[in-house]
N, C-alpha and C positions, 0 to 999 in steps of 0.2 A: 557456636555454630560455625559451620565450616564455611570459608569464604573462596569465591568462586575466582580460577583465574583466568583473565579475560586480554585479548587479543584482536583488536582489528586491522582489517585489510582495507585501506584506502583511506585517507586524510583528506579529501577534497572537500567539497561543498557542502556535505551532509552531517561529515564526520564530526565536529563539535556539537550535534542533536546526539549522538549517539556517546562521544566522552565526557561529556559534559554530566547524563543522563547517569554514566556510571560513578563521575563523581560526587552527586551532589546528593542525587537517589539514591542512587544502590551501597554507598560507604561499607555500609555494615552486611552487606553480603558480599559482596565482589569487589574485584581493584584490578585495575588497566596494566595489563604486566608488560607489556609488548604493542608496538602500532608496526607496520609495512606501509612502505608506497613505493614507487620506482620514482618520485621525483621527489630529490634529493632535499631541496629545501623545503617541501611541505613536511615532509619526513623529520628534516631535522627538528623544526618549528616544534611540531607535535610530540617529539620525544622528548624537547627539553620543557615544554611547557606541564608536560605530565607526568614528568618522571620515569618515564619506562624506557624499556628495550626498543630499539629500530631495526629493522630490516628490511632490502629492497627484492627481498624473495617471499613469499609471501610461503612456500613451501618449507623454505630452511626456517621462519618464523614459526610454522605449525610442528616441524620436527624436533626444535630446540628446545621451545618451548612448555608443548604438551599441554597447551589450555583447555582449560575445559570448557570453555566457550567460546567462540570465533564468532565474530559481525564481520559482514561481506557489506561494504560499503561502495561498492564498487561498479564500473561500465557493466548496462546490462547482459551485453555479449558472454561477461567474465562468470554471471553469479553463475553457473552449472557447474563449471573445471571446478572451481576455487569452493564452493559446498562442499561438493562431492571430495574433493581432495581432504577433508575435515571429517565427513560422516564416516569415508572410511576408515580413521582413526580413531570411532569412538568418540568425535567431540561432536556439542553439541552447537547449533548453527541459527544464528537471530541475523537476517539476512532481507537486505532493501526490496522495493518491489522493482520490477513484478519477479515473478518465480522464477521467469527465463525471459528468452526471446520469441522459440518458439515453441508448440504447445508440445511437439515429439518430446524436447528436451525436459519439459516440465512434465510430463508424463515420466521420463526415468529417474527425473530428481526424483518425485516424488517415491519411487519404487525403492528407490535407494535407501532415502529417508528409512522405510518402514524394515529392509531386509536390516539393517545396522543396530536399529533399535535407540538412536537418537532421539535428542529431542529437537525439533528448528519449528521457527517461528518468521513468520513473513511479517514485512514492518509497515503495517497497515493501523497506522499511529492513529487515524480520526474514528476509529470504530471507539475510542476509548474517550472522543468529546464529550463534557454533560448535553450538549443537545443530542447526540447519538443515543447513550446511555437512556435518555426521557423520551425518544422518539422509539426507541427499543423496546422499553418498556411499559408503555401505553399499545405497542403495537401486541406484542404478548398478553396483556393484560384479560386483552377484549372488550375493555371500557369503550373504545371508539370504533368495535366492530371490523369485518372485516376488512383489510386493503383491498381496496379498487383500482386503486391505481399511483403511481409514483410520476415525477417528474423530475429535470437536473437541468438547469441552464450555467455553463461555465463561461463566461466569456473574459480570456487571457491574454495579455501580451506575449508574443516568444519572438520578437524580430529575428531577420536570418543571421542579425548578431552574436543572436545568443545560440545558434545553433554552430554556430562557425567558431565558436571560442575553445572546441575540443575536435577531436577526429570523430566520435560516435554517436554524438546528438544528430537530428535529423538524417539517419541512414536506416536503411530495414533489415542490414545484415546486424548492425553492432546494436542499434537502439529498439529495433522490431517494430519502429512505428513513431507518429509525432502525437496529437494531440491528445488522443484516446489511450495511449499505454503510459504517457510520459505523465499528463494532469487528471483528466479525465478518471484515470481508473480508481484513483480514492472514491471519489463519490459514485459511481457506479459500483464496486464494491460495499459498499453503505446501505444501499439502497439494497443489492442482493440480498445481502446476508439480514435485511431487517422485512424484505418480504419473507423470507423463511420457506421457499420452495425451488424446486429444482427445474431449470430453464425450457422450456418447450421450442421455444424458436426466436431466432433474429432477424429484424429486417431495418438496412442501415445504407447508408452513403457515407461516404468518406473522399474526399476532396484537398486537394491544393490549390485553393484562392488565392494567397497574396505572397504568399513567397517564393522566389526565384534563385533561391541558389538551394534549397534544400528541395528533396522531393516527396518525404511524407504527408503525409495528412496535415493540413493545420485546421480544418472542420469534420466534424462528423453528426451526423443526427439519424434518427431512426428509434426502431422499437423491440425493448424485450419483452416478451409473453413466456409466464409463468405456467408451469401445468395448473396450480390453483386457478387460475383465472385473471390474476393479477399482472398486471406491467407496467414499465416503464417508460415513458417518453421522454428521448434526451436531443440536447444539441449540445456542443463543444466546440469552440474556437479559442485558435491560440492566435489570432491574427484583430484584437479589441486593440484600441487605443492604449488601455493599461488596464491592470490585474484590478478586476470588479471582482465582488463578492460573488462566492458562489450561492446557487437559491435551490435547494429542493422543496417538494412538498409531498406529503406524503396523504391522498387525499382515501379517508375511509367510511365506513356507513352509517357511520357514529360521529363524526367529526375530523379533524387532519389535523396534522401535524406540518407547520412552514420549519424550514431551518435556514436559517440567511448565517455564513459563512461560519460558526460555530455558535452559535448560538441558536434556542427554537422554543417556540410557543406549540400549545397543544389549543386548539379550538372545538368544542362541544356544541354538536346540534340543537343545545338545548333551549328555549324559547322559552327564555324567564330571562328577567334581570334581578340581583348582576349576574350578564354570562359568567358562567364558569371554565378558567382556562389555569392553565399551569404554565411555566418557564424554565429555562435553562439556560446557563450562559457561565463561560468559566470568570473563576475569581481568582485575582491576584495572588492569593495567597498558594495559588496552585502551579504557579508559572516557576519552574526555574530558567535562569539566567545561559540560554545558551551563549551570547558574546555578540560580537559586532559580527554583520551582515547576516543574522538570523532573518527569515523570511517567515513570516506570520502565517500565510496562505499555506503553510507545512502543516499547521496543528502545532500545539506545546505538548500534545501528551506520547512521544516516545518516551519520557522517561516513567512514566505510566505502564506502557507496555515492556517495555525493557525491564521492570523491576517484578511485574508482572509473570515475564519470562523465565526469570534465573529465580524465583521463588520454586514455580513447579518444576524445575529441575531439581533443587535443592531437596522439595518436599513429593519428589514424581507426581506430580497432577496433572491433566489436562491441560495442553496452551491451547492458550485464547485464539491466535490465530495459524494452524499448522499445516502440513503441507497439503493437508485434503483441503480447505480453505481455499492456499493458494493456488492449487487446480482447477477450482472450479471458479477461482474470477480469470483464471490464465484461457478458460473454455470461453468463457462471455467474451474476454476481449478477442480472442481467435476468433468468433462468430461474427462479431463485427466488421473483421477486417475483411474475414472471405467474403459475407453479403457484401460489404463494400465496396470491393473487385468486381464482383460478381455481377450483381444488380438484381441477385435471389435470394431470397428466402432463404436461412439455412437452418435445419433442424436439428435442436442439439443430439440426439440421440444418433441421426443418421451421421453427425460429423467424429460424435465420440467409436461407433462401430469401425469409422473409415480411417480413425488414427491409432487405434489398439486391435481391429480385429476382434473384439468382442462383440 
């Protein structure tokens, strides 16, 4: 079988979920040919620790190169140029969230995506959790009837520390937003993609309570309504003592599903003992070894979706998560911001006519 050659753009914070994934995962399909950064010693770091090619252009890497796959690990400002500089080459793009900054932009990625004929995949690593997967599939099932309603409490540390230790954290030009695009939108995308219907409207606040030197959001709360019927109730702050588990619940007419930080119990209405429930929770034997200062509150399963990824290239299938995916959680989060501004109601249909003209 032919083995894929692989290139990423950015060594920072992320990028050992993403080398690590192709080492340890992917061996026998793919190999890390090439890394870029513009800063010099993470670059070197990462070149000599994996053996590949360095480059602090991220364009002369994709010219020289000629991988056939690119991870964009990089400042959310960057993911559109640095995609797009790829898709137009025919390669194919496994790229961080969110899709863009803002939604104009993720509206022509995605365009782009489809006129090239690529494959890209958005790195929405916790859809691949076993509590996801058992919350997924009890919700398909129809065993617990339909969703009635969803819920998400995040509550995070992000001191103005941690926003000050780059130029693009905490900014709405480079980051597009604080609590809700940066943590938040894993599990809001979780819960979308498992109610299984298309958004009717937002109604949301979005606030800067404790911090003073950054100016996005560090809370947000509000509601999404599903044309089904179904929604969501969430709150989000990045302003908690320190990083608490995250809690959804997924409550339905049959029973619900709790999920506390990756792991989840399913609960039946049923009125007998012993109740009847089911579980999930990952087992060790499923964890690869990212390295020192891996952060837990990530998910372990990129290299899930990562291996995932470069299979349906290999064998053209469907990805799990692709650029119509990432459009429509790049729409929910863009709905939150504008009601958040706004202090209205915004309907997605009316916001989708007013950014495409359709």
């Amino acid at each position: 079988m032919k083995k894929l050659k692989v290139g990423i753009i950015g060594c920072g914070t992320i990028f050992p979920m993403h080398a690590e994934s192709i080492r340890q995962a992917c061996g026998d399909i793919a190999g890390l040919a090439a890394v870029c950064d513009i800063k010099q010693d993470r670059l070197a770091g990462a070149g000599k620790k994996y053996n590949c090619a360095t480059y602090a252009n991220y364009r002369q890497m994709i010219d020289m190169e000629k991988p056939d796959v690119i991870h964009v690990c990089t400042p959310h400002y960057l993911h559109r140029e640095m995609s797009e500089y790829a898709i137009e080459r025919g390669i194919n793009v496994y790229q961080e969230k969110p899709m863009c900054v803002t939604i104009n932009d993720a509206v022509e990625l995605n365009k782009k995506v489809k006129k090239h004929g690529v494959k890209f995949a958005i790195s929405f690593q916790n859809r691949f959790n076993p509590s996801t997967t058992l919350a997924k599939t009890e919700a398909a099932s129809g065993k617990i009837g339909r969703i009635l309603s969803s819920k998400l409490v995040l509550t995070w540390h992000k001191p103005d520390e941690y926003y000050l230790k780059s130029d693009w954290k905490g900014t709405w030009d480079k980051e597009g937003g604080g609590v809700i695009i940066d943590q938040a939108i894993h599990s809001l995308d979780l819960l979308r993609d498992i109610t299984g219907s298309e958004i009717d409207w937002v109604d949301a606040c979005t606030a800067n309570r404790m911090h003073v030197k950054v100016q996005v959001e560090d809370e947000s709360a509000g509601v999404i309504m599903f044309k089904n019927g179904s929604y969501i109730n969430f709150y989000a702050i990045c302003h908690y003592s320190y990083d608490d588990d995250v809690v959804m619940e997924i409550h339905c007419e049959k029973g619900k599903v709790k999920i506390i930080k990756d792991s989840a119990s399913v609960f039946y209405n049923e009125k007998k003992w012993p109740f009847n429930t089911k579980t999930a929770r990952p087992k060790k034997s499923e964890f690869i070894d990212y390295g020192e200062g891996w952060k837990d509150y990530w998910g372990y399963c990129h290299s899930i979706e990562i291996r995932r990824f470069y299979e349906s290239i290999l064998n053209n299938t469907p990805v799990d998560v692709n650029e119509d995916e990432g459009l429509k959680t790049q729409w929910m989060i863009e709905a939150i911001y504008r009601s958040g501004k706004t202090g209205k109601k915004v309907y997605m249909d009316e916001l989708v006519r007013e950014v495409t003209g359709a």
